[in-house]
mmCIF entry with sequence, helices, sheets and N, C-alpha, C, O atoms, coordinates in Angstrom:
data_MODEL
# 
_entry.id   MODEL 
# 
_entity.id                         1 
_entity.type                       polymer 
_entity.pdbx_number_of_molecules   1 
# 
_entity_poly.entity_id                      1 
_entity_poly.type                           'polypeptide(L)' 
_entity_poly.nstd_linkage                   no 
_entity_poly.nstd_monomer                   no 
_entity_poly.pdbx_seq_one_letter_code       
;(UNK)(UNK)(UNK)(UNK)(UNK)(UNK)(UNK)(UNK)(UNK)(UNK)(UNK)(UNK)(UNK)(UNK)(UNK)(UNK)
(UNK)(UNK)(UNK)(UNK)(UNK)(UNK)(UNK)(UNK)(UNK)(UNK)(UNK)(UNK)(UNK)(UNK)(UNK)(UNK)
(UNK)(UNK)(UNK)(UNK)(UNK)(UNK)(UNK)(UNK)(UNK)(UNK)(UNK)(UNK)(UNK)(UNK)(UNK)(UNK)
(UNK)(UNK)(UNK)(UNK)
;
_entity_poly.pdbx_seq_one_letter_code_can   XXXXXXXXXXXXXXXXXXXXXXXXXXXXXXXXXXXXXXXXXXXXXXXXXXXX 
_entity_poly.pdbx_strand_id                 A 
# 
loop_
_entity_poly_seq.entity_id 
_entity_poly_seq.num 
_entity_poly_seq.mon_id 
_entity_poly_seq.hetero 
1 1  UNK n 
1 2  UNK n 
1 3  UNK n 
1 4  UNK n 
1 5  UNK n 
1 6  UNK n 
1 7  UNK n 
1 8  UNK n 
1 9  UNK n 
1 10 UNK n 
1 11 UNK n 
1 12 UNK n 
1 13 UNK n 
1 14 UNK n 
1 15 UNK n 
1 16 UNK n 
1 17 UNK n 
1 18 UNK n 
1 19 UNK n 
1 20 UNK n 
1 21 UNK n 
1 22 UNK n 
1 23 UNK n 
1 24 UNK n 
1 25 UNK n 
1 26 UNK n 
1 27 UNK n 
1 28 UNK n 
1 29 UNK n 
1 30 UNK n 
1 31 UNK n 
1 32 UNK n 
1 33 UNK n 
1 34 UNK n 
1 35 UNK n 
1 36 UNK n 
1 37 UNK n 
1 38 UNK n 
1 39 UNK n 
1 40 UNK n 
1 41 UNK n 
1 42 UNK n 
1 43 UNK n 
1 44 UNK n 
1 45 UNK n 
1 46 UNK n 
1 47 UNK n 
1 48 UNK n 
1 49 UNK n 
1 50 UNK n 
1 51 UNK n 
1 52 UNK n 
# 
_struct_asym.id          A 
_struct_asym.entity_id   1 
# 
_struct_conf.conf_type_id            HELX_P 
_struct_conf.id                      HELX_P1 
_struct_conf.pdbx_PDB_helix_id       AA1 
_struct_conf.beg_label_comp_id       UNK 
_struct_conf.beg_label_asym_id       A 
_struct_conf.beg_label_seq_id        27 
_struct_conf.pdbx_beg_PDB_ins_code   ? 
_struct_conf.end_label_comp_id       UNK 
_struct_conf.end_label_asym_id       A 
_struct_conf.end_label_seq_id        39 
_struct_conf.pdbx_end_PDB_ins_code   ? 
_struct_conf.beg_auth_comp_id        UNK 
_struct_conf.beg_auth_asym_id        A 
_struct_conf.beg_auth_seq_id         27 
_struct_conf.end_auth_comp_id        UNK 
_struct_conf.end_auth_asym_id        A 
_struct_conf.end_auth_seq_id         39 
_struct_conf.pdbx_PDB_helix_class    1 
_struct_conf.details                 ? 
_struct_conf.pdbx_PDB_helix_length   13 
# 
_struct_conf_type.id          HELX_P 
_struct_conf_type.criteria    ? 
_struct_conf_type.reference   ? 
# 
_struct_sheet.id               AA1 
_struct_sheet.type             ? 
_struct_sheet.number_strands   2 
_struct_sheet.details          ? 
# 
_struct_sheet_order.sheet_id     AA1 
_struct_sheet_order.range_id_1   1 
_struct_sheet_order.range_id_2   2 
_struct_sheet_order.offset       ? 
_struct_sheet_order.sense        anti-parallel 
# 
loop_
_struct_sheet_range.sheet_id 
_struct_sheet_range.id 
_struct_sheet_range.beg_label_comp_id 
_struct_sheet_range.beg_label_asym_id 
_struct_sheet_range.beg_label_seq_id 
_struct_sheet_range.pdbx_beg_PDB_ins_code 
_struct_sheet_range.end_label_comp_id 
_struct_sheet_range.end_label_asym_id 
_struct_sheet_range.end_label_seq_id 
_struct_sheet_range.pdbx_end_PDB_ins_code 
_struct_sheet_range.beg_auth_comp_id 
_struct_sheet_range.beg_auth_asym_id 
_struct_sheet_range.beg_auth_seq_id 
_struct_sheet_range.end_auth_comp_id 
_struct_sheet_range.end_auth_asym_id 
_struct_sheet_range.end_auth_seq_id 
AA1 1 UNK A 2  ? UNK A 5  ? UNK A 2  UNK A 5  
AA1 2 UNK A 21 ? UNK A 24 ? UNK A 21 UNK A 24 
# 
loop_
_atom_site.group_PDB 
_atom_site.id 
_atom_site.type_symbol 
_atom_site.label_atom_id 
_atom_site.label_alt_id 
_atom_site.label_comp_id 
_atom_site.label_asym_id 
_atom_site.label_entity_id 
_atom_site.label_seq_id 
_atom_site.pdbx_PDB_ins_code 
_atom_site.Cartn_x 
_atom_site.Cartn_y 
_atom_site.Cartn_z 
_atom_site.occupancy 
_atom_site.B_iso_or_equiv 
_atom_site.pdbx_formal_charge 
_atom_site.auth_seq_id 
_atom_site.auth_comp_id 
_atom_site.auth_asym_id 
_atom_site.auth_atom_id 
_atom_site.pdbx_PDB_model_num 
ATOM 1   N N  . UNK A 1 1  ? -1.311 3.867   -0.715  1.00 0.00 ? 1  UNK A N  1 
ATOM 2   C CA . UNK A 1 1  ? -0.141 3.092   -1.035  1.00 0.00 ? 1  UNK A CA 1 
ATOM 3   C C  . UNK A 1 1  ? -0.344 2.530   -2.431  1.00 0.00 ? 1  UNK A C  1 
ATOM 4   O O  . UNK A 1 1  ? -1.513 2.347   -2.772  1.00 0.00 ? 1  UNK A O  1 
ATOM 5   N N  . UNK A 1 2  ? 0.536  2.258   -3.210  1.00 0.00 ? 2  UNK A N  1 
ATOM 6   C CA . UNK A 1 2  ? 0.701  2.397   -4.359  1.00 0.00 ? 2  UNK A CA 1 
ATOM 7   C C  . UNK A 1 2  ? 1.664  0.418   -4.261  1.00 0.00 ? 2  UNK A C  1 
ATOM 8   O O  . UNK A 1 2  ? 2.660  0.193   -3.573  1.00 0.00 ? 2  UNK A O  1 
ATOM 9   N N  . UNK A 1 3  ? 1.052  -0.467  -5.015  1.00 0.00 ? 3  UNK A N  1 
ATOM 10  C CA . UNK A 1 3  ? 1.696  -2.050  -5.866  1.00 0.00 ? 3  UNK A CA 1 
ATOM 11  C C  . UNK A 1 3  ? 2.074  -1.732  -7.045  1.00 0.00 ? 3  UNK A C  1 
ATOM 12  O O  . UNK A 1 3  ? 1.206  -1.780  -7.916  1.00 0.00 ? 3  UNK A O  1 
ATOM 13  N N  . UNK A 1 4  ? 3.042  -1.441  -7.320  1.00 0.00 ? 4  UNK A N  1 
ATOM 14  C CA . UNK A 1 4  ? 3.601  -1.661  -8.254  1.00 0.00 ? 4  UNK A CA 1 
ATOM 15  C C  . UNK A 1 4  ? 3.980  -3.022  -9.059  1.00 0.00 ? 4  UNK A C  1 
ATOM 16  O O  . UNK A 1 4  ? 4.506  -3.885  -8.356  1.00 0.00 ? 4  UNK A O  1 
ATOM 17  N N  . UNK A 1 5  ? 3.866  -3.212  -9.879  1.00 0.00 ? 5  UNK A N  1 
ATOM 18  C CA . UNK A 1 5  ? 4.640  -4.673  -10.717 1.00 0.00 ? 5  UNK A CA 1 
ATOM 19  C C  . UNK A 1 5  ? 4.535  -4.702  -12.071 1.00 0.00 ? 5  UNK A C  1 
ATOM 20  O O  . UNK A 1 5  ? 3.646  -4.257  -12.797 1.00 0.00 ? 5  UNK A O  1 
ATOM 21  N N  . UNK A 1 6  ? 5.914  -5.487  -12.424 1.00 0.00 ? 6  UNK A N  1 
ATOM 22  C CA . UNK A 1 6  ? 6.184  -4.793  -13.677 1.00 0.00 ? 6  UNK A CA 1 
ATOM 23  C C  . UNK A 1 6  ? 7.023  -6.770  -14.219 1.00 0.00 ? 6  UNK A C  1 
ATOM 24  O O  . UNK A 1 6  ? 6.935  -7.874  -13.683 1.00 0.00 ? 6  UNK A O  1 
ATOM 25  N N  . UNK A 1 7  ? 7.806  -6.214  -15.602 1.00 0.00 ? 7  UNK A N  1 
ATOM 26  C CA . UNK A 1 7  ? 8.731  -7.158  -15.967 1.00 0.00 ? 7  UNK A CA 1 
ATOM 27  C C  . UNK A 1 7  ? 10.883 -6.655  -16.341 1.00 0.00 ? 7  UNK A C  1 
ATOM 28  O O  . UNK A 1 7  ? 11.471 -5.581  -16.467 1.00 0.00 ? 7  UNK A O  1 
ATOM 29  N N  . UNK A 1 8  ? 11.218 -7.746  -16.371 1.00 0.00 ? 8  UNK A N  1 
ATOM 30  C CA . UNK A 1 8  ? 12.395 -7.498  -16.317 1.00 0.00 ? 8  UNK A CA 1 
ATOM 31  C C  . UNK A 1 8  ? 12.717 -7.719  -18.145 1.00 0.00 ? 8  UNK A C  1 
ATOM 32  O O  . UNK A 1 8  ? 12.586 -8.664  -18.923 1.00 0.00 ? 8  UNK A O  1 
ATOM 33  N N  . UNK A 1 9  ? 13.123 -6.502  -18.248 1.00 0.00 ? 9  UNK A N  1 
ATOM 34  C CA . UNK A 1 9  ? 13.509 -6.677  -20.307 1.00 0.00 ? 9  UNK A CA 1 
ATOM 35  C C  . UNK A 1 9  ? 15.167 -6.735  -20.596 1.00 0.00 ? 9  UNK A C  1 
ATOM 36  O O  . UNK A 1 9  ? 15.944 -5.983  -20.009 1.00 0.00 ? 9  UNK A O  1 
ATOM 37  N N  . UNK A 1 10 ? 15.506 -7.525  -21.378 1.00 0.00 ? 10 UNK A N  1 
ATOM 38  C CA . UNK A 1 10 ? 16.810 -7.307  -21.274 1.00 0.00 ? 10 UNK A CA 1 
ATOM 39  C C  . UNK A 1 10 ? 17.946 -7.884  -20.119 1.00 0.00 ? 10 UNK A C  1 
ATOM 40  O O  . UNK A 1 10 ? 17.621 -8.693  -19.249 1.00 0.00 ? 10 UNK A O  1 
ATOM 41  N N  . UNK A 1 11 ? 18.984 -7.468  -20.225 1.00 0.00 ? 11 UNK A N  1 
ATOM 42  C CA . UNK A 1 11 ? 19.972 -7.765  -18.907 1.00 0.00 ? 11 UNK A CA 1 
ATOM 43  C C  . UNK A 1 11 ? 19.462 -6.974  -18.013 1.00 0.00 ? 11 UNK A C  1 
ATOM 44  O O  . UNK A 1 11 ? 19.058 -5.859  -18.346 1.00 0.00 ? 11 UNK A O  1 
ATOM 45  N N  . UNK A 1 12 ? 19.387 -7.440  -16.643 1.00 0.00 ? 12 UNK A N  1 
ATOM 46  C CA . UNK A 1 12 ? 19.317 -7.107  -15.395 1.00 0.00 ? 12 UNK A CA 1 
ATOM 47  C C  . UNK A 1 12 ? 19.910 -5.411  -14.987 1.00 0.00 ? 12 UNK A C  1 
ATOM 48  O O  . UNK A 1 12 ? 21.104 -5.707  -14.939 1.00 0.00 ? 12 UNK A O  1 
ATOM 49  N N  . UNK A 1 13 ? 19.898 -4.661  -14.831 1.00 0.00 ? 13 UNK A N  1 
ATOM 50  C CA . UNK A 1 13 ? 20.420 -3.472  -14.437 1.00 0.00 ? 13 UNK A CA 1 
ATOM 51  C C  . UNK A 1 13 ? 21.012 -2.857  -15.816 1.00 0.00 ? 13 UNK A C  1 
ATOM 52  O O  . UNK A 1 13 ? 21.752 -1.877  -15.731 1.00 0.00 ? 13 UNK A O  1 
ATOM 53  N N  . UNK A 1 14 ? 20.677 -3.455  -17.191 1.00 0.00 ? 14 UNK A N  1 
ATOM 54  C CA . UNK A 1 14 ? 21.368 -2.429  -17.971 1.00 0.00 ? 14 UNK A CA 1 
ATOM 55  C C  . UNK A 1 14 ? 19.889 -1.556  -19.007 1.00 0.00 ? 14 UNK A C  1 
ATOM 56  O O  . UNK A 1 14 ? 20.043 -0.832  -19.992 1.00 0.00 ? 14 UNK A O  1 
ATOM 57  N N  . UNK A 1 15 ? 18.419 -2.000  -18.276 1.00 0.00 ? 15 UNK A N  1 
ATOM 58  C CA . UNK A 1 15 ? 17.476 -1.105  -18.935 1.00 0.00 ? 15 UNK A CA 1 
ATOM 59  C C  . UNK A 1 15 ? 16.470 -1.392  -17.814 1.00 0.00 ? 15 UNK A C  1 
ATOM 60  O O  . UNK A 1 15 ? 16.319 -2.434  -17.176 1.00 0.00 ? 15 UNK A O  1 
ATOM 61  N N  . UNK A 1 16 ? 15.755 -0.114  -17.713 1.00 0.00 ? 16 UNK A N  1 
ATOM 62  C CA . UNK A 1 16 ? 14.674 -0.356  -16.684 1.00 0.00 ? 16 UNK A CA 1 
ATOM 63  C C  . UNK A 1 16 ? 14.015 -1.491  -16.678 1.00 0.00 ? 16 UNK A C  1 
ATOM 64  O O  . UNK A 1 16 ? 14.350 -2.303  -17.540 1.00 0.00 ? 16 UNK A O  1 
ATOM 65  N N  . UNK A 1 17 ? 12.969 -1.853  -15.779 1.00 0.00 ? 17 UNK A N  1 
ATOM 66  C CA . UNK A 1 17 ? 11.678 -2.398  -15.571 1.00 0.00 ? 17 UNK A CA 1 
ATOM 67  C C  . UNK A 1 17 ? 10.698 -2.015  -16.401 1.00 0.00 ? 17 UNK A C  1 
ATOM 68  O O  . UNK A 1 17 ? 10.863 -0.850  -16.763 1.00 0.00 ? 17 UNK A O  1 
ATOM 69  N N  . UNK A 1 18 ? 9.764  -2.517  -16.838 1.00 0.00 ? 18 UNK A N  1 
ATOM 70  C CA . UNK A 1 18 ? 8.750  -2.365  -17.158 1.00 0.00 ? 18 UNK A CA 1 
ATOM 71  C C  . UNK A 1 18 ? 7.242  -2.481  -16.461 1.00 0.00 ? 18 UNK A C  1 
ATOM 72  O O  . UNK A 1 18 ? 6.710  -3.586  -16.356 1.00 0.00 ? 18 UNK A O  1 
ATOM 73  N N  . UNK A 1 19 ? 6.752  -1.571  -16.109 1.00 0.00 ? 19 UNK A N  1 
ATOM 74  C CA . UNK A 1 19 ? 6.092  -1.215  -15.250 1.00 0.00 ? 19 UNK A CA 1 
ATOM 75  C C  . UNK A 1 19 ? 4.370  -1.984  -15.997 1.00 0.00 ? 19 UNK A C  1 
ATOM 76  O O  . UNK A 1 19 ? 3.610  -1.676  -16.914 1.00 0.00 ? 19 UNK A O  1 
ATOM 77  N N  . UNK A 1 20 ? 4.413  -2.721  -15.292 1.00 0.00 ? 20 UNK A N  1 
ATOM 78  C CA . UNK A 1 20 ? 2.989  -3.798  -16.213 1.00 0.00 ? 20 UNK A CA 1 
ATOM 79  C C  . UNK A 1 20 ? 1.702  -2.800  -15.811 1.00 0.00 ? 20 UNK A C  1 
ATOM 80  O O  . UNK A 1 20 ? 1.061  -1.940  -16.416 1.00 0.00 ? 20 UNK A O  1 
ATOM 81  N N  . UNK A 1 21 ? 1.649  -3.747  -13.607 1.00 0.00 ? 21 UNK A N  1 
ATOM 82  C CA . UNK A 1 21 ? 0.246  -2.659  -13.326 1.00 0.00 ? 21 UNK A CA 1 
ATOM 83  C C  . UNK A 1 21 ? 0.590  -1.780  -12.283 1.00 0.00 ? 21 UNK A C  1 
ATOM 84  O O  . UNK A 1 21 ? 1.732  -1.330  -12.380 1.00 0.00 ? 21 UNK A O  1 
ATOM 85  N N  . UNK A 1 22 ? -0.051 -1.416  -11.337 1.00 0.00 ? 22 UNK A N  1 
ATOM 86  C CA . UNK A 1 22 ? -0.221 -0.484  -10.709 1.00 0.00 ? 22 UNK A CA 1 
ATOM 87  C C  . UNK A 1 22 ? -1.668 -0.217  -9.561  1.00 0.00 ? 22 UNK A C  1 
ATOM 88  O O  . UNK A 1 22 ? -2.623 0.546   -9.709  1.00 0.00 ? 22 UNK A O  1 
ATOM 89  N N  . UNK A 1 23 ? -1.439 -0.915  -8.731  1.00 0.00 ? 23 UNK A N  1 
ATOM 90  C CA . UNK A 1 23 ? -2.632 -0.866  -7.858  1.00 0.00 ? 23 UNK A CA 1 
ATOM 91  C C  . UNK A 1 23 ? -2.836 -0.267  -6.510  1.00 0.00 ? 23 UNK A C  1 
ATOM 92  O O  . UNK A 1 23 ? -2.124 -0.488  -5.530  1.00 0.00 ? 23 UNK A O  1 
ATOM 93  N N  . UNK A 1 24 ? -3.901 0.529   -6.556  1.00 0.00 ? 24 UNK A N  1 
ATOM 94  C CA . UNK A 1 24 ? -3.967 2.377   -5.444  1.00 0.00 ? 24 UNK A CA 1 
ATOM 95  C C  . UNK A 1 24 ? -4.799 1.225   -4.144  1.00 0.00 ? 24 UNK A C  1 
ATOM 96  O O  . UNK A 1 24 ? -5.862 0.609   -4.210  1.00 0.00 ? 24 UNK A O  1 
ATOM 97  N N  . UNK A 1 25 ? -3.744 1.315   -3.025  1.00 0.00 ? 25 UNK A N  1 
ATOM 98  C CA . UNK A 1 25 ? -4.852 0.888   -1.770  1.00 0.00 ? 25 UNK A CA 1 
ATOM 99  C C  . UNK A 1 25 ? -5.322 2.000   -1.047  1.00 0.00 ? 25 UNK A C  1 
ATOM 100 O O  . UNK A 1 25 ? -4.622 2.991   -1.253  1.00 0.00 ? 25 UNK A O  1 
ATOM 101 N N  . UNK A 1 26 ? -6.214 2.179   -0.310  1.00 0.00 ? 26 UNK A N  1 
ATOM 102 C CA . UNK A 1 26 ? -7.027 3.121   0.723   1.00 0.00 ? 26 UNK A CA 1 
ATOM 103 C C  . UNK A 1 26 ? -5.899 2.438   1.735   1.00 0.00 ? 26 UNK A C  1 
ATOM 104 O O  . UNK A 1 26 ? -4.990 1.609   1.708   1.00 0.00 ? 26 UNK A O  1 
ATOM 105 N N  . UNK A 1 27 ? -6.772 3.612   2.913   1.00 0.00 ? 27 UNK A N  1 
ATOM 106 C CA . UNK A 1 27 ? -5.541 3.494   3.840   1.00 0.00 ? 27 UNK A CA 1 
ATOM 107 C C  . UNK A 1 27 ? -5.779 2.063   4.687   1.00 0.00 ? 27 UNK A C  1 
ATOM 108 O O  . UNK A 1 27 ? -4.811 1.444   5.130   1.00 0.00 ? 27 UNK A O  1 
ATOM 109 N N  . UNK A 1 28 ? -7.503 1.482   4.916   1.00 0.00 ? 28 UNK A N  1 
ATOM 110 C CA . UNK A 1 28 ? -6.978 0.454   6.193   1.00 0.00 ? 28 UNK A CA 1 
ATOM 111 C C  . UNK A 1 28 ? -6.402 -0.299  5.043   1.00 0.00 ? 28 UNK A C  1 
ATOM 112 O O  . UNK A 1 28 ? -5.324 -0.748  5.434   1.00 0.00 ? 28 UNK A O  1 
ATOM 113 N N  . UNK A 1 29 ? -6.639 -0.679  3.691   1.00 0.00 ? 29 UNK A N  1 
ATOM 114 C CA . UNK A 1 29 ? -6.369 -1.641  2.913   1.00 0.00 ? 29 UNK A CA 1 
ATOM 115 C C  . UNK A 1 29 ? -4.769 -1.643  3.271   1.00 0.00 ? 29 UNK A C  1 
ATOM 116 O O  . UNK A 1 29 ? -4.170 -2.599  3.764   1.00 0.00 ? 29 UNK A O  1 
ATOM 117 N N  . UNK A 1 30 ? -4.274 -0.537  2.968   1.00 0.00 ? 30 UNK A N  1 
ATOM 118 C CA . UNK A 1 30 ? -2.691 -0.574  3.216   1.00 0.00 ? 30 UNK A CA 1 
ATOM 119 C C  . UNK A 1 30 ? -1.974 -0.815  4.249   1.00 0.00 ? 30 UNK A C  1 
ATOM 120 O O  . UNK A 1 30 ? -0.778 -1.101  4.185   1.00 0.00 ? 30 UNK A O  1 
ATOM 121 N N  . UNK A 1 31 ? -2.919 -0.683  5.754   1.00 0.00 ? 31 UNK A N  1 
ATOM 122 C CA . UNK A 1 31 ? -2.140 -0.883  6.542   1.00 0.00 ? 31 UNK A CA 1 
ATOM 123 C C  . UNK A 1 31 ? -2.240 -2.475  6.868   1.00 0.00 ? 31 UNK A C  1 
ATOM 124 O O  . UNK A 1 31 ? -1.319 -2.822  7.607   1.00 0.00 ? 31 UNK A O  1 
ATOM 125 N N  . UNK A 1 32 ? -2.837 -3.191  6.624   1.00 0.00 ? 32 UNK A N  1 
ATOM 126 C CA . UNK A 1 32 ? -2.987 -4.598  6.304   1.00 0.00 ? 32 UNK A CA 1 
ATOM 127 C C  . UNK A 1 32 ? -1.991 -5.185  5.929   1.00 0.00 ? 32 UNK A C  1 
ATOM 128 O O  . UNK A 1 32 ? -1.508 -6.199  6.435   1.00 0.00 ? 32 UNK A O  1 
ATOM 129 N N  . UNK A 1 33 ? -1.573 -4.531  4.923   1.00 0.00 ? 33 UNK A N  1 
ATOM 130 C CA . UNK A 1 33 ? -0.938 -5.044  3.498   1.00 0.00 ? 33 UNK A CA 1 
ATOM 131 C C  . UNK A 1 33 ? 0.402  -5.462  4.501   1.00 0.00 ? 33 UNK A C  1 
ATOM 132 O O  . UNK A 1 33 ? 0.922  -6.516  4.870   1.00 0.00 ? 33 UNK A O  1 
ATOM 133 N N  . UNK A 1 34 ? 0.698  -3.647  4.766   1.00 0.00 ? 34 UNK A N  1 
ATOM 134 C CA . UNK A 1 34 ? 1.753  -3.624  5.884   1.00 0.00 ? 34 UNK A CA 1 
ATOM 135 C C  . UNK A 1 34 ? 2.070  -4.401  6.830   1.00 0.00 ? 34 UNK A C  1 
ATOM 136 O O  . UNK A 1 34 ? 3.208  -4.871  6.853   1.00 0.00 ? 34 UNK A O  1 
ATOM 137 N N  . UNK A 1 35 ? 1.093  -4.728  7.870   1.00 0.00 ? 35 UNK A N  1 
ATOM 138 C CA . UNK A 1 35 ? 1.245  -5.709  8.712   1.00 0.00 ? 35 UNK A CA 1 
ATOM 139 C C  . UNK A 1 35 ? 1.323  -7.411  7.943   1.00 0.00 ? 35 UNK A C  1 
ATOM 140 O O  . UNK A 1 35 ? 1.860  -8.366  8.503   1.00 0.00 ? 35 UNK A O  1 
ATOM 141 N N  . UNK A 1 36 ? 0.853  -7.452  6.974   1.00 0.00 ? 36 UNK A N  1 
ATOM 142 C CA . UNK A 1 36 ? 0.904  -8.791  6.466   1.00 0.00 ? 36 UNK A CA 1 
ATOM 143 C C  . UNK A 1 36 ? 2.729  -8.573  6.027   1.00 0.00 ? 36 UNK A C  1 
ATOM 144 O O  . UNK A 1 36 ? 3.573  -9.118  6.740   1.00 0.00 ? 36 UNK A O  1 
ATOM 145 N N  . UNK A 1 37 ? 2.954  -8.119  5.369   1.00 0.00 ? 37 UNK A N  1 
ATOM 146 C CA . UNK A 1 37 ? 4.571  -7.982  4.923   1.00 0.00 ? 37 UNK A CA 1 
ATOM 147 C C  . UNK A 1 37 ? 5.451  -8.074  6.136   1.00 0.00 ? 37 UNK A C  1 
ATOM 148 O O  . UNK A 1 37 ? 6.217  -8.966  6.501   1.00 0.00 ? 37 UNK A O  1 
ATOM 149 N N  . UNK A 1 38 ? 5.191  -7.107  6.573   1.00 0.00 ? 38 UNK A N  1 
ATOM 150 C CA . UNK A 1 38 ? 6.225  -7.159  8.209   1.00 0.00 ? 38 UNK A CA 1 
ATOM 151 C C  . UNK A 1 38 ? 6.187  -8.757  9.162   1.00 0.00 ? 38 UNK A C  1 
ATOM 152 O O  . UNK A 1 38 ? 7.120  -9.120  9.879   1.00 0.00 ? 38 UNK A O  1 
ATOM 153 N N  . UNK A 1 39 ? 4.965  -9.502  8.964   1.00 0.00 ? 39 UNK A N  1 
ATOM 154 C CA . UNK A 1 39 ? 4.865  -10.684 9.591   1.00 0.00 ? 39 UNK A CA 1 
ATOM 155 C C  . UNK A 1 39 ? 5.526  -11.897 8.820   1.00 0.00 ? 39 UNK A C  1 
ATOM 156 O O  . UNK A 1 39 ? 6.000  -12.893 9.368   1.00 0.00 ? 39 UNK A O  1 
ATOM 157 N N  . UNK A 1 40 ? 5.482  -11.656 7.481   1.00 0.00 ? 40 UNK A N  1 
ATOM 158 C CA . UNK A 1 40 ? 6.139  -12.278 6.319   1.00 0.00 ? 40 UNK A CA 1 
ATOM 159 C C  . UNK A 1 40 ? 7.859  -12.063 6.432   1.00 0.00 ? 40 UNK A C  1 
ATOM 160 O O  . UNK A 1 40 ? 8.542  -12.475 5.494   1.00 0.00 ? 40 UNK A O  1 
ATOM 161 N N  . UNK A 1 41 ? 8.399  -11.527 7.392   1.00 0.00 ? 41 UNK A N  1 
ATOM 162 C CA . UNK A 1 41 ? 9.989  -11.198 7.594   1.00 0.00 ? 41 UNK A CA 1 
ATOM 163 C C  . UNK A 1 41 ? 10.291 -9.666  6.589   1.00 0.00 ? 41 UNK A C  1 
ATOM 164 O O  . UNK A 1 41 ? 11.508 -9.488  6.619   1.00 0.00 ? 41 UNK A O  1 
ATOM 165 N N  . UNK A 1 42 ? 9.742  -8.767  5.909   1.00 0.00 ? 42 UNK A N  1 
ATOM 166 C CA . UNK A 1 42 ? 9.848  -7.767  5.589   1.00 0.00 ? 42 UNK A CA 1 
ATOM 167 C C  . UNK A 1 42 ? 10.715 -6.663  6.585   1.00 0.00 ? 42 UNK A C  1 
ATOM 168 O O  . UNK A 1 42 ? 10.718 -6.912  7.790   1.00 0.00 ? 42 UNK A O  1 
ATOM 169 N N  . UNK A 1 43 ? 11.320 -5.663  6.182   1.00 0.00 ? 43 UNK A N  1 
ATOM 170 C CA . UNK A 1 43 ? 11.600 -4.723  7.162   1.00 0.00 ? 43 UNK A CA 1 
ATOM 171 C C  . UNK A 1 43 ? 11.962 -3.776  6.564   1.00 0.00 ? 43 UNK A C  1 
ATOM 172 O O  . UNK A 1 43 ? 12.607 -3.931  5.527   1.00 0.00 ? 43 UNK A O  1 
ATOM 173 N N  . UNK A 1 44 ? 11.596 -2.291  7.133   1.00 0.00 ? 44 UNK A N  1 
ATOM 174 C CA . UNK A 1 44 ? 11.740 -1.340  6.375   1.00 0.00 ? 44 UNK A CA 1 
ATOM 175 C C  . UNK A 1 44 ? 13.491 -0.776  6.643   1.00 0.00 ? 44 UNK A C  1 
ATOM 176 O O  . UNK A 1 44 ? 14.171 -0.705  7.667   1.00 0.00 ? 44 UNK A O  1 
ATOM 177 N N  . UNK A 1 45 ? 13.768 -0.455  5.245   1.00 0.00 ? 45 UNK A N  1 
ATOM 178 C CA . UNK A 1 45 ? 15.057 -0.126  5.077   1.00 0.00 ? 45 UNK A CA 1 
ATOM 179 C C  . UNK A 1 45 ? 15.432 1.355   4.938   1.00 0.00 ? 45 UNK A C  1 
ATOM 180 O O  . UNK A 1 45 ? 14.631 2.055   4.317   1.00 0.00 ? 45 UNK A O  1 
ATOM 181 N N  . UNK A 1 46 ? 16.506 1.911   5.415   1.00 0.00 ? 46 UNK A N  1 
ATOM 182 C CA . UNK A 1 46 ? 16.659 3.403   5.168   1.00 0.00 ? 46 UNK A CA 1 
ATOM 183 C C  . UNK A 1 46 ? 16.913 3.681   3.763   1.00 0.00 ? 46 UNK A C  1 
ATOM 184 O O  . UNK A 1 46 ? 17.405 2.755   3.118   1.00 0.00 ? 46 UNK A O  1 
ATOM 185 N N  . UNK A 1 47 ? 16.582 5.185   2.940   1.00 0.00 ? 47 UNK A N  1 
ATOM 186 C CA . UNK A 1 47 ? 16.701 5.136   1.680   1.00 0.00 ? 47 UNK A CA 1 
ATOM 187 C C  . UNK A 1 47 ? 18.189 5.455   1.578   1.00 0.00 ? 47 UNK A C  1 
ATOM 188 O O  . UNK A 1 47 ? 19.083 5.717   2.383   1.00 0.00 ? 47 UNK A O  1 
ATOM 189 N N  . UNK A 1 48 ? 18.074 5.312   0.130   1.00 0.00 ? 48 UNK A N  1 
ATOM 190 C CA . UNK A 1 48 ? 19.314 4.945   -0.574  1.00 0.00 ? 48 UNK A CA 1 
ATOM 191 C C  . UNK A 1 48 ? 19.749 6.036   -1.483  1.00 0.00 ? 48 UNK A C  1 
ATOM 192 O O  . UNK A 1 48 ? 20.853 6.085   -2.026  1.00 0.00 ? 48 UNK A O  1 
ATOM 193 N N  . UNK A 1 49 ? 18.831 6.873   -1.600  1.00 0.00 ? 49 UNK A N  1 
ATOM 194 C CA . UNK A 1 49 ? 18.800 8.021   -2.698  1.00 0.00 ? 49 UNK A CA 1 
ATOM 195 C C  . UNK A 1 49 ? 19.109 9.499   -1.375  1.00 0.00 ? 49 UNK A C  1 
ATOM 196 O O  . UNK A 1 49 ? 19.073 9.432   -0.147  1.00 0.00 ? 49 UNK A O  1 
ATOM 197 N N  . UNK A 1 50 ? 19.302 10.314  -1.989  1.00 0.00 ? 50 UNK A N  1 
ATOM 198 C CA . UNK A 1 50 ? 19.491 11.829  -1.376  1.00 0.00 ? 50 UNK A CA 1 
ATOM 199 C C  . UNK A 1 50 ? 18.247 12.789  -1.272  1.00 0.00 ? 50 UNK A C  1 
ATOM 200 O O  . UNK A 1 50 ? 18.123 13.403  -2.332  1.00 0.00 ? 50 UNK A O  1 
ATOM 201 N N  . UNK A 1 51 ? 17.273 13.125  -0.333  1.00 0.00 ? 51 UNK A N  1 
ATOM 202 C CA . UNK A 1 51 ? 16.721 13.859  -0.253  1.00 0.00 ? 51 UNK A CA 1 
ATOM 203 C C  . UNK A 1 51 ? 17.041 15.271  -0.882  1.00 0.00 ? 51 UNK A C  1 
ATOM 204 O O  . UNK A 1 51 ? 18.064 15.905  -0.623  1.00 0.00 ? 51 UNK A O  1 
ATOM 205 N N  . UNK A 1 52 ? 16.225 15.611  -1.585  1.00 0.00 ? 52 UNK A N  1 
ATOM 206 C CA . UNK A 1 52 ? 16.473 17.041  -2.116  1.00 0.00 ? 52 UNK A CA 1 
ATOM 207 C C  . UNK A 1 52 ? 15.569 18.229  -1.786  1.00 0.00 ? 52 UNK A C  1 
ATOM 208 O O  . UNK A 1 52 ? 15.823 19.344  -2.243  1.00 0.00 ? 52 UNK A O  1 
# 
């Protein structure tokens, strides 16, 4: 699993993110992460984009 975090440049939705770091978890690390988020009120959402 892959943390992403970055900054916001500009107006809101009229130029990307800027992608600061980037941090690789192993898997129990991630499933942690997971259960910590989901207990935090998180929930996974269906995507939004089109499978190709």
């Amino acid at each position: 699993m892959f943390i992403d975090s970055g900054i916001i440049l500009g107006v809101l939705g009229k130029e990307p993110p800027l992608m600061t770091t980037r941090d690789e978890l192993k898997v129990d690390k991630a499933r942690d992460e997971w259960r910590k988020l989901i207990t935090q009120g998180w929930r996974r959402t269906k995507p939004v984009w089109e499978s190709y």
